[in-house]
C-alpha positions in Angstrom: 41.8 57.4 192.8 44.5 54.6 193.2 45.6 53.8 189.7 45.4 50.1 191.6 41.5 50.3 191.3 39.2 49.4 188.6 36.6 51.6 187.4 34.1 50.8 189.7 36.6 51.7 192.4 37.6 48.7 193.9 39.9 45.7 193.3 40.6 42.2 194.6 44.0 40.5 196.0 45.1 37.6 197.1 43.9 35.7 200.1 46.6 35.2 202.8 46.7 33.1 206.2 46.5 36.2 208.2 43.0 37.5 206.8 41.0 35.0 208.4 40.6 36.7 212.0 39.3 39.6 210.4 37.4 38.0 207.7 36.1 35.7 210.8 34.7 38.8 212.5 33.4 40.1 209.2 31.6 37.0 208.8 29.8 37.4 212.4 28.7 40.9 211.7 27.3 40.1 208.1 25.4 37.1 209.1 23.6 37.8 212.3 20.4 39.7 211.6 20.0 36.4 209.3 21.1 33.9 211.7 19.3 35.2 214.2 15.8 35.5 212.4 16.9 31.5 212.1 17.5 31.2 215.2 20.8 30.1 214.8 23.2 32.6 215.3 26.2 31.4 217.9 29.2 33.9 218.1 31.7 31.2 218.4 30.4 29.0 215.3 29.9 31.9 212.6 33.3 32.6 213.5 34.6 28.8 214.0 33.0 27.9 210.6 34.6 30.5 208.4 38.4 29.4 210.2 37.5 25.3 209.4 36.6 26.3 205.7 39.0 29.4 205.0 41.5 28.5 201.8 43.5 31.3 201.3 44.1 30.1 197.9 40.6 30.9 196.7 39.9 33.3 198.5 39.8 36.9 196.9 39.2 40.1 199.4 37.7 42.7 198.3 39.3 46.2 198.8 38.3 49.7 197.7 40.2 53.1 198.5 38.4 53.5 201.9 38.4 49.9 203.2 41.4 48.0 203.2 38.7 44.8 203.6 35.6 45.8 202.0 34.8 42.1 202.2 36.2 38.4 200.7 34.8 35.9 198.2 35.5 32.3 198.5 35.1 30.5 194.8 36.7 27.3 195.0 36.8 24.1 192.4 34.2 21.8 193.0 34.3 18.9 190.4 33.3 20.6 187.3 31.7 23.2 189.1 33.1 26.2 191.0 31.6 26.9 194.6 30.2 30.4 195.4 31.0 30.9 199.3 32.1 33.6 202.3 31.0 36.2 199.9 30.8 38.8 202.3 30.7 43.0 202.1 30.8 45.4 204.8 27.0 46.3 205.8 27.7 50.0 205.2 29.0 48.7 201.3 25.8 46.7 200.6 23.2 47.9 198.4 25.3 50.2 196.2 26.2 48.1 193.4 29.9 46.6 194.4 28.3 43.3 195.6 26.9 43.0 191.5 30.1 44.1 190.3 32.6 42.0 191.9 29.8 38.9 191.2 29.6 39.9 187.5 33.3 39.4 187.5 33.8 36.1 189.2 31.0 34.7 186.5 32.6 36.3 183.4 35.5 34.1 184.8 33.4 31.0 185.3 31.9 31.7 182.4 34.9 31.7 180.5 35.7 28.5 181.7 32.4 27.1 181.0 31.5 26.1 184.7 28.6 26.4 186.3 28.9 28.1 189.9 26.8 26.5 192.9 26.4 28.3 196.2 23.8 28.1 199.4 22.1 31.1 200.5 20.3 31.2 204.1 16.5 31.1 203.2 15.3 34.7 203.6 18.3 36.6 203.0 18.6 39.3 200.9 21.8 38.2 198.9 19.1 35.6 197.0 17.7 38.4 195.2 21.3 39.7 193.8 22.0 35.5 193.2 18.3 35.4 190.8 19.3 38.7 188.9 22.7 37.3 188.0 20.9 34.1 186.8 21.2 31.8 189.6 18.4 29.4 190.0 17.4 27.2 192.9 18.5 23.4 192.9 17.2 22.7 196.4 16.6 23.7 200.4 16.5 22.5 203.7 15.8 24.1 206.7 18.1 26.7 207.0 20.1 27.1 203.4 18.8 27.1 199.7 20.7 25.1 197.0 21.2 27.8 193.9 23.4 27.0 190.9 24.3 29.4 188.0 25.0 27.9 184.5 27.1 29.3 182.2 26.4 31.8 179.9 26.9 31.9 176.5 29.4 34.1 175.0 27.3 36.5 173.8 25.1 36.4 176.5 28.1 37.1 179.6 28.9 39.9 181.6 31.9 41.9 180.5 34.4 41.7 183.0 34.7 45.0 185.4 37.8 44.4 186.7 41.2 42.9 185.9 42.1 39.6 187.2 44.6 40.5 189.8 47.5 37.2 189.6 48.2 35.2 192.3 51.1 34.6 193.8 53.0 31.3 193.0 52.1 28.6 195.5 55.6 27.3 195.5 57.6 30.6 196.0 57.1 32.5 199.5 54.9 32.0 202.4 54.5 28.1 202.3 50.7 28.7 202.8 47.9 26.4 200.7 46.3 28.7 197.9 42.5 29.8 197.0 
């Protein structure tokens, strides 16, 4: 295996401009069985939404030796919170534990930081089972989204981190993009 992987096999990197067609398109394949049972699922807006929100500088894809994008995770500053969002793995990845492991390692991060991580989740979906187990309870819901928010853990109570913190690259130096 790639020395370049942790020990669960996978690793993340940096967010750059040019991984948001493809992070677009992941976005449209990820969301549509759920988007559909909404009845909301428009090819052009699951794709349009992901290019109006998409900060390179939070974002984080997710790699492993097979998939050059195994999927992306968006967590981005929110006051004194951190926001949960885009956090998206290939269909054929889901349901094998790499979902959990890259989650357990943003919130060891939050955690370390003592900040709580909010996200939404589209009622029904699958993903708020994985949110519950990782101790994120619900803070409210509309129509189409529920409102879930994960307080920090206690040190003793965290999950170790599974991965190393791969460094980003100096927002002043290079490719004049705006950072994750």
């Amino acid at each position: 295996m790639d020395q370049g992987y942790g020990s669960g096999g996978w690793r993340l990197r940096p967010g750059r401009p040019e991984d948001v067609e493809a992070i677009a398109d992941l976005r449209a394949v990820v969301m549509r069985a759920d988007l559909e049972r909404l009845g909301r699922y428009d090819e052009h807006r699951v794709r349009q939404r992901l290019r109006d929100g998409f900060s390179p500088a939070h974002t984080s894809v997710i790699e492993t030796p097979e998939h050059a994008l195994a999927g992306c995770v968006t967590l981005r500053p929110d006051g004194d919170a951190l926001h949960l969002e885009h956090f998206l793995l290939r269909p054929a990845l889901q349901g094998r534990g790499l979902g959990t492991a890259v989650l357990r390692h943003l919130l060891a991060g939050a955690d370390r930081r003592s900040a709580p991580v909010r996200l939404e989740v589209l009622r029904g979906s699958p993903a708020r089972r994985l949110y519950e187990r990782e101790g994120f309870v619900r803070e409210a819901e509309d129509a189409v989204d529920v409102f879930m928010v994960r307080e920090p853990a206690s040190p003793r109570t965290a999950w170790p981190d599974p991965a190393p913190r791969m460094p980003r690259p100096d927002p002043t130096v290079g490719s004049g993009s705006d950072a994750l």
